[in-house]
N, C-alpha and C positions, 0 to 999 in steps of 0.2 A: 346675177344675184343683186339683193335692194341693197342699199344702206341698212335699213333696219335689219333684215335678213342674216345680212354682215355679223351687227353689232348682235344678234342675238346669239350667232354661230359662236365668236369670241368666247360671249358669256359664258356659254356652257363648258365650252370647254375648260374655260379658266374653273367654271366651277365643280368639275371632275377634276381636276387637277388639287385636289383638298391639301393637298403641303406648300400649293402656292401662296405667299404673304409678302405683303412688305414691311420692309425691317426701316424703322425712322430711330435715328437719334436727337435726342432733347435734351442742350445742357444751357438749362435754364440757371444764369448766374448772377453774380450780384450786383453787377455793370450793364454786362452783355446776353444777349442769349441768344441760343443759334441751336440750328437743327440740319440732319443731313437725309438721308432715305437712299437706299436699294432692296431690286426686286431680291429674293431669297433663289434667285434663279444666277444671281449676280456673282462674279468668280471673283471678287478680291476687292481689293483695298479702291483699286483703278474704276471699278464700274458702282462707289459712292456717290451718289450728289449731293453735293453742296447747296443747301439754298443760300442764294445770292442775291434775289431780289425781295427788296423789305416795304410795304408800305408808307407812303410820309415823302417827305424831301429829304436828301439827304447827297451830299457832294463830298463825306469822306468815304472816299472808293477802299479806303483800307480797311475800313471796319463795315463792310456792307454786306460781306456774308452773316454779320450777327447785328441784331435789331436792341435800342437802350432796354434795358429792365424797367420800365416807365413806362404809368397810367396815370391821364390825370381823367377826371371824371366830368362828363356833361353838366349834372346835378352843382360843381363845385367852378365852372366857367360857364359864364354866360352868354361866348360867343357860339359854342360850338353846341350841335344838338345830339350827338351821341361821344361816347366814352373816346378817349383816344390813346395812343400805346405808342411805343417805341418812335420811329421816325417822329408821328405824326403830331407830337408833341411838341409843340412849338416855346419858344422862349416867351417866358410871362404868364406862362399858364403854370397854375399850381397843380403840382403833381406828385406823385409818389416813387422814391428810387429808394436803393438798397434795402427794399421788404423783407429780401430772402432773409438777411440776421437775423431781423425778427422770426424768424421759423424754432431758431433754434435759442427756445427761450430757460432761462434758469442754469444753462448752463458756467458753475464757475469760470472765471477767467484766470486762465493759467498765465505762466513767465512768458511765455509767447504769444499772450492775445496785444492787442492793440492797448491800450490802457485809457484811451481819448471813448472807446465806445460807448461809457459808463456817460462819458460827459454830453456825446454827441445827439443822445434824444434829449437830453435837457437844452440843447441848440436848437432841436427841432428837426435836425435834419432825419432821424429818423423815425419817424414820425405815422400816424395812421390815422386815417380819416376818423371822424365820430363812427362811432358805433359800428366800426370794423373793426376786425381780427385780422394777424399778418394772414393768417390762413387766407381769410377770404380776400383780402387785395392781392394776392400770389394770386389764387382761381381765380378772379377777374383776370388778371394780364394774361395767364396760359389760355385763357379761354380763346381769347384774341387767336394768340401764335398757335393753338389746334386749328383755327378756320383758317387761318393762311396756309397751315402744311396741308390741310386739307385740298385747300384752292389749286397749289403748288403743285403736289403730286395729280389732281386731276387734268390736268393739263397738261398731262404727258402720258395719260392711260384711259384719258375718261372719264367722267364722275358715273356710266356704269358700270368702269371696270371693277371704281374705287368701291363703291356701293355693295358687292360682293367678294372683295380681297380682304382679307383679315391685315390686319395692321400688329404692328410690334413693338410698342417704344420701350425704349432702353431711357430712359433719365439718368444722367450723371450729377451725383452727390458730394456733397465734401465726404473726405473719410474722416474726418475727427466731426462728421454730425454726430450727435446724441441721436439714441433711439427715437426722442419725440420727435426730432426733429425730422429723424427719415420718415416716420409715420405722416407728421405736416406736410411735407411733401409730398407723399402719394397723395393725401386724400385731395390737397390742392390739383391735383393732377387727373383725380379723378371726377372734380364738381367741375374741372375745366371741361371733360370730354373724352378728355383722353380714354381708354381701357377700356372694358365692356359695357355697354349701354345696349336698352332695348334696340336702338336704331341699328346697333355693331354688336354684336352678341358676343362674336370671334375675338374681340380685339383685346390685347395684355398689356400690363406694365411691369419692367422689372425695372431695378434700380440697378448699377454698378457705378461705384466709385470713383470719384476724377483722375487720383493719380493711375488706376488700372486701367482707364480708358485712353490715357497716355499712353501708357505703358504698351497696350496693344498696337496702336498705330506705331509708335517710335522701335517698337523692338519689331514689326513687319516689315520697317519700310528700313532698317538699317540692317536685317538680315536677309533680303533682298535686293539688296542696292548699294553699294561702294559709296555713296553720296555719306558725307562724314565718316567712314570708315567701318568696315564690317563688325558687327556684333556674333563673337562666336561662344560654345560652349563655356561653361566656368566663368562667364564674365558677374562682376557686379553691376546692375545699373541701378543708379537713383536718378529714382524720377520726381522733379521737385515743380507742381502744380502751384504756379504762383497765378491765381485769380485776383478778381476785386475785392471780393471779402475776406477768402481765407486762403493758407498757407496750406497744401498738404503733401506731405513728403512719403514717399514707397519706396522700397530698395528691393528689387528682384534678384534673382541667380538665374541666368539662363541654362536650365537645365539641357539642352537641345535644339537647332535649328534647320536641320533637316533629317529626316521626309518630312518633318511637322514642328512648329516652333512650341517649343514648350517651357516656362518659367514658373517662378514660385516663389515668394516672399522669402524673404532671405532673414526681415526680423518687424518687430511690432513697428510700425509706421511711427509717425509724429506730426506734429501739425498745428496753427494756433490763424485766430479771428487777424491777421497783421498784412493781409491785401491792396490791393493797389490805393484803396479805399480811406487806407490808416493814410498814405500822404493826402490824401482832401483833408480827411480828420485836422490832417496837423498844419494843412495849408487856411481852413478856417481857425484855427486856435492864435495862428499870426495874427492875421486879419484882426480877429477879435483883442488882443492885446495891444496889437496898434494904434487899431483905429477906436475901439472901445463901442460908447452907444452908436454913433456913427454909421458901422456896420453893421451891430446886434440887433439895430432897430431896420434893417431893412424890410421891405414885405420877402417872404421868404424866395417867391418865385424870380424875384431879382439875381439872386446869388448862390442856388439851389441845382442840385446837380440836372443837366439840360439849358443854365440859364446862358445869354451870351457869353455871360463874366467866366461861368465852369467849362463852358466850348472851349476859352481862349489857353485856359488853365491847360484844359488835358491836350492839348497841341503842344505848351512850352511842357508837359511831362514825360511824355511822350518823345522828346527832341533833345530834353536835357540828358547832356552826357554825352552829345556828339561830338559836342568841341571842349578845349580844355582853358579857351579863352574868357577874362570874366565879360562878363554879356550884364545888360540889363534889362529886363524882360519889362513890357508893359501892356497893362489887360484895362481897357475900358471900362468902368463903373460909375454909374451917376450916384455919387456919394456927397452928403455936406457935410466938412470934415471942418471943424471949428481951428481955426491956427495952422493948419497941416505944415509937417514936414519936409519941404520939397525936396529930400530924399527918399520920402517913402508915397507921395501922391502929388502930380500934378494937377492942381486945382482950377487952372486955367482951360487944359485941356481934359480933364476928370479920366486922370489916368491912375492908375495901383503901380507902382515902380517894385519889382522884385532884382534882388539883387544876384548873381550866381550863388554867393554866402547864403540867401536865405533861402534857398533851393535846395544847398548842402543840409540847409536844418532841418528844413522836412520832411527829405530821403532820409537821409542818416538814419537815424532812430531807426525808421520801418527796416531798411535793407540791414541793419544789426540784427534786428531779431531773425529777418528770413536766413541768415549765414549762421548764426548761430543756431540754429536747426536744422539746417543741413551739418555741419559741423556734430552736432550731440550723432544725428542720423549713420552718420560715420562710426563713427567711436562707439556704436553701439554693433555695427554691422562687423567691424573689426572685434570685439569681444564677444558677436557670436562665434566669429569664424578661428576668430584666431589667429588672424594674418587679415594685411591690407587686400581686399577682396575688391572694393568699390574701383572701376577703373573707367566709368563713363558717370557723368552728372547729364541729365535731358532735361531743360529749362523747358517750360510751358507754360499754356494758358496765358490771358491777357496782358498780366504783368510782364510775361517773358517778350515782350516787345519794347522795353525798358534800356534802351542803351546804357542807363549806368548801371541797371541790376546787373546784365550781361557784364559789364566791366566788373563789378565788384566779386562776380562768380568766376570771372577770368585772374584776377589778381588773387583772390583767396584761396582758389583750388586747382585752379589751371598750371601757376605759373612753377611747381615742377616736375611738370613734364607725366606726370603718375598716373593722372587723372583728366581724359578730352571732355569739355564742355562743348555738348550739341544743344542748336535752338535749330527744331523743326521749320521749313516752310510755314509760315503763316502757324505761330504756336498756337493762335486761339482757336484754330479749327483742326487741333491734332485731339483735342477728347470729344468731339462731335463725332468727329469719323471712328474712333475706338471706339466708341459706343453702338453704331449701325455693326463695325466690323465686330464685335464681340456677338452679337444678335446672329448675323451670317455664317461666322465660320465657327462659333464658338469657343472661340478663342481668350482664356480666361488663367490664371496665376493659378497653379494645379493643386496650389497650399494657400491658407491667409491664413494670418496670424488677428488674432483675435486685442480688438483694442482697450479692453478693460475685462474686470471681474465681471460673470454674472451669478446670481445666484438667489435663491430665499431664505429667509430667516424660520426656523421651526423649534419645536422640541427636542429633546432628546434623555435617555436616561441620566438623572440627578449623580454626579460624581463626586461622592464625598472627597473633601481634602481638596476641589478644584475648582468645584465652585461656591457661588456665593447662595446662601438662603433668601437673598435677596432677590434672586431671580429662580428662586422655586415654583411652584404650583402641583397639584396633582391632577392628575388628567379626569377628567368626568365621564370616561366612558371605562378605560381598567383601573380606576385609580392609582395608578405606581405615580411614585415622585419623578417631576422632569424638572430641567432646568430649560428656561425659553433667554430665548433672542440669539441662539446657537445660528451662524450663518453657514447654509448648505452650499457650495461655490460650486456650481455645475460646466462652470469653464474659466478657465484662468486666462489674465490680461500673458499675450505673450505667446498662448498654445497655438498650436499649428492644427487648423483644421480646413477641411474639404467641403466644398460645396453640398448643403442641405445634412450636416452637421447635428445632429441629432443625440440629446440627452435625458434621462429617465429618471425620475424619480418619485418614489414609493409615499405615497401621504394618503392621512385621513382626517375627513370629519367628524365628529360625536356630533351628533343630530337629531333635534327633539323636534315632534311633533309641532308645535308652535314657532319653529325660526324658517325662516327662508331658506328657499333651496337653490337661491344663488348665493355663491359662494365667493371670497375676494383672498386671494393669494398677492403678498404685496411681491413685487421683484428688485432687486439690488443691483445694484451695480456700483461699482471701485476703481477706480483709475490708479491707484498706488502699484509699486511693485509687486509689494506683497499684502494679502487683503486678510485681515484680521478674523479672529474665527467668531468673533459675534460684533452684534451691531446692536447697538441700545436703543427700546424706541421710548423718550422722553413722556409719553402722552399716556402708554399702556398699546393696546391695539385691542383689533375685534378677536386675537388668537389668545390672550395671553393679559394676564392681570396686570392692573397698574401696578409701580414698581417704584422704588428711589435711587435715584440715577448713583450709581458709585463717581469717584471722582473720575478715570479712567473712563470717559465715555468716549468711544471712537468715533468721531465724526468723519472718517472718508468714506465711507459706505452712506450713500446717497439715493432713495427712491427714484425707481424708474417707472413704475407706475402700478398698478392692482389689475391681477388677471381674474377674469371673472371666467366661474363656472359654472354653467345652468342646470342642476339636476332637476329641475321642473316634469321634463318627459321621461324621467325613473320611473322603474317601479323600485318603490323601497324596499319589498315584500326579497328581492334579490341580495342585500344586505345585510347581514351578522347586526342583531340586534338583540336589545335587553331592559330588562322595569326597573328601573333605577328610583327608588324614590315616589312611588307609585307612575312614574312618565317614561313611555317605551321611549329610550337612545337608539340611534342606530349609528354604525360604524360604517359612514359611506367611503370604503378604501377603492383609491385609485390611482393612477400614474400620470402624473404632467409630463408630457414629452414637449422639449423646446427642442427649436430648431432654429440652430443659429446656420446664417449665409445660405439663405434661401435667395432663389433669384427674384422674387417679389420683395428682396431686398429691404424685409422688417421683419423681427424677432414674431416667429408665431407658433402656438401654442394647442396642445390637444390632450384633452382630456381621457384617459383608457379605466374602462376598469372589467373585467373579469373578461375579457379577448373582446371586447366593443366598445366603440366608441360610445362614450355617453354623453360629450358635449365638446362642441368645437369651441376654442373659449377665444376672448377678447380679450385687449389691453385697454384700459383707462390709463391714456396715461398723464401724470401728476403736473398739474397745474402748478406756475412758476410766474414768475415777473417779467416782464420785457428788460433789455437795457436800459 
């Protein structure tokens, strides 16, 4: 038999073989990103690969399963003739890190964000080319990392095995993203390459969550393995996803662990922007107060995360906390520092002198707010349950390589005895791997708990005695009195729901002859406990007359964006209508079904009316400010 012969033989058969796919995970983060792959033929956690090799230079063997989060562009250096990523990004080239924040724009900063983020683009560090969106520098850099996994897996199957195998990526997400944010994400994932394209017809993307893709790895590989102590039924685990950018904390029950592991959100997650990232933050805020124009005015590529100065940083960050000795750290920077201090910069030898103290200053802060989050995370799992449930904490992700995080997780909640603190094998590649294994074996938390209010703002029958005539009108198609800005809450922060999670609700348009037949439904969303039964909208809207705000206007209810409806391809003729005024109305009634915890892992929406679909609808969603 030829070679060709061979490889045609394969072909076919893999492509009778129609369930065969490979399953990749993408946890593309704020620091790092990394990715894993197996065949869907593949029996478990053991037959995951790791990709381990990254293009560029690069001599830390500890972080070489994940590639920087950095592109600096050809167009923006003049040495180089095409774009370059991760490794390949050399010190002194201007480039772009921590994009992903930017994804997730508008959203308020709660008691647990970082509180430097607000200052940090005014620094510059987080920063966006001219005439780019975070969107599009995120699909520039994944574009990169889809040709290498591309590269990667062909090299162990063939580019024509690959050419014909469907592909699966899993992306793992913060859990405390904002909806726009998960949406910025796919589409960045999808101008990358990623998901179906004419070239890959077959190929998907879902989303699943950082701390669930923890979760899966850690609660597989402790209820298959004595290695930190078995995980059995009734257990609490929190699983506390300490990345670069963001903090996210899960608390599971394991319901089951043999013939099948089975778990399930035990109560609403928690989570805040205060990642490994806030001590750079806080490590440039020294700087700058020290040294003042000195440092402020550097060129940014000097001091910018990749540059020598931020290599030497995350070595002594990464190390501090081993010893309990005071130490004086010193990081190289060609700085002219007018009079310096020679306790804080050798001028001779153009060194930055940090002291143990000032190490303590800009951990401190960050690891307060991460324990105090875990700590609420508790307190909230005990006032589900009822009793101290929480008996495992599982440190992850980047930051869980933190020898004094580790320490300060070991002193606050270890030391009696209640509660075992585990750090996975190599914590940054414990949600890569959760994310391939969640694709393979399906393996997924059989409950979530939903992380805010959703809902739309409507009409409703006018309740004398309740409400105000201030938010009257009468309807233009029956005439009865209603009262608007009534909020419809079609899932509450808090409830327990199931995968592709699905809700209904009953609405209509009054529609004349002369308006459009795309329609915009605004969507809401609350993050409060409890989510208030209307929401004022300051301006008027396209539903509902302008109005005079009472004093009581509720501002936690927050636009999450305008769902559009296309009745274009109606026929109206199917429609309860009527001549109003000499101009035929018509009553276009229909059902919005959402569906929350879809595994495309974004709020999506369908329009019904009389047993048919009449338009598959979109989100716009609501334009916000960067940090």
């Amino acid at each position: 038999m030829s070679y060709d012969s061979a490889v045609f033989s394969k072909l076919r058969s893999l492509a009778l073989d129609s369930k065969h796919k490979i399953i990749v995970g993408v946890d593309y983060g704020t620091t790092f990103t990394g990715a894993s792959y197996v065949s869907s033929r593949g029996s478990g956690l053991s037959d995951i690969i790791l990709i381990s090799t990254w293009p560029g230079p690069s001599r830390d063997t500890e972080t070489v399963f994940k590639a920087p989060s950095r592109i600096a562009y050809a167009a923006e250096n003049s040495r180089v003739t095409t774009n370059r990523w991760g490794y390949q990004v050399e010190p002194g080239m201007l480039s772009y890190s921590w994009t992903k924040l930017l994804l997730d724009q508008g959203t308020p900063l709660t008691q647990y964000d970082d509180s430097t983020l607000e200052t940090a683009s005014q620094t510059g560090i987080l920063k966006l080319p001219e005439g780019k969106a975070a969107v599009d520098v995120v699909a520039d850099y994944l574009s990169e990392v889809y040709q290498h996994i591309l590269k990667t897996i062909s090299k162990n199957i063939t580019e024509a095995d690959l050419h014909i195998t469907p592909l699966e990526f899993w992306f793992t997400v913060p859990a405390i993203w904002s909806d726009r944010a998960l949406d910025a994400t796919r589409t960045a994932a999808q101008r990358a390459g990623f998901g179906e394209s004419s070239l890959r017809p077959m190929d998907q993307i879902f989303l699943i969550s950082e701390p669930e893709a923890a979760a899966v790895t850690a609660l597989k590989k402790y209820t298959t393995s004595s290695m930190g102590g078995n995980v059995k039924a009734g257990d609490g685990v929190l699983v506390c996803d300490c990345g670069g950018g963001t903090v996210d904390i899960t608390t599971y029950l394991v319901l089951e662990v043999f013939p099948t592991l089975k778990f399930e959100e035990l109560c609403t997650g928690i989570g805040g922007k205060c990642g490994s990232t806030a001590v750079d933050r806080n490590f440039y805020k020294l700087m700058s107060d020290r040294f003042g124009d000195a440092f402020d005015n550097l060129p940014t590529k000097r001091k910018s995360p990749g540059s020598e100065f931020m290599k030497k940083f995350e070595i002594i960050k990464r190390d501090f906390g081993n010893s309990d000795e005071e130490t004086t750290f010193e990081l190289p920077l060609n700085m002219n520092v007018a009079n310096p201090d020679p306790e804080f910069f050798d001028e001779e030898e153009r060194l930055v002198l940090l002291s143990s103290a000032d190490l303590h200053s800009i951990f401190d802060p960050v690891i307060e707010k991460i324990v105090s989050l875990v700590r609420q995370q508790i307190a909230d799992a005990t006032k589900e349950t009822g009793k101290d449930i929480i008996n495992r904490i599982v440190l992850v992700g980047g930051f869980g390589d933190s020898e004094y995080l580790r320490k300060a997780f070991r002193s606050s909640f270890g030391s009696t005895g209640k509660i075992t603190i585990t750090v996975p094998d190599s914590p940054q590649a414990a949600i890569v791997q959760g994310a391939a294994l969640r694709g393979l074996e399906g393996l997924q938390s059989t409950t979530k708990r939903c992380r805010r209010h959703y809902g739309f703002m409507w009409g409703i029958p006018f309740r004398a005695g309740i409400d105000s005539e201030l938010n009257a009108y009468y309807d233009s198609y029956t005439g009865n009195k209603m009262v608007s800005g009534i909020m419809k809450w079609m899932i509450a922060k808090g409830a327990t729901y199931t995968s592709n999670y699905t809700n209904t609700v009953s609405v209509y348009w009054p529609h004349d002859e002369n308006s459009t037949l795309r329609k915009f439904d605004t969507f809401y969303a609350c993050d409060q406990e409890e989510a208030p039964e209307r929401r004022e909208d300051k301006g008027g809207s396209h539903r509902f007359p302008k109005r005079i705000l009472p004093s009581n206007v509720s501002t936690a209810v927050y636009t999450v964006g305008d769902i559009v409806v296309d009745f274009s391809n109606v026929d109206l003729a199917t429609f309860p209508s009527k001549v109003i005024k000499d101009e035929r109305v018509y009553k276009l009634d229909y059902e919005l079904k959402v569906t929350v915890g879809a595994r495309e892992g974004v709020l999506k929406f369908e329009a019904l009316s009389q047993g048919q679909t009449i338009g598959q609808t979109s989100i716009n969603f609501s334009a916000a400010k960067y940090y």
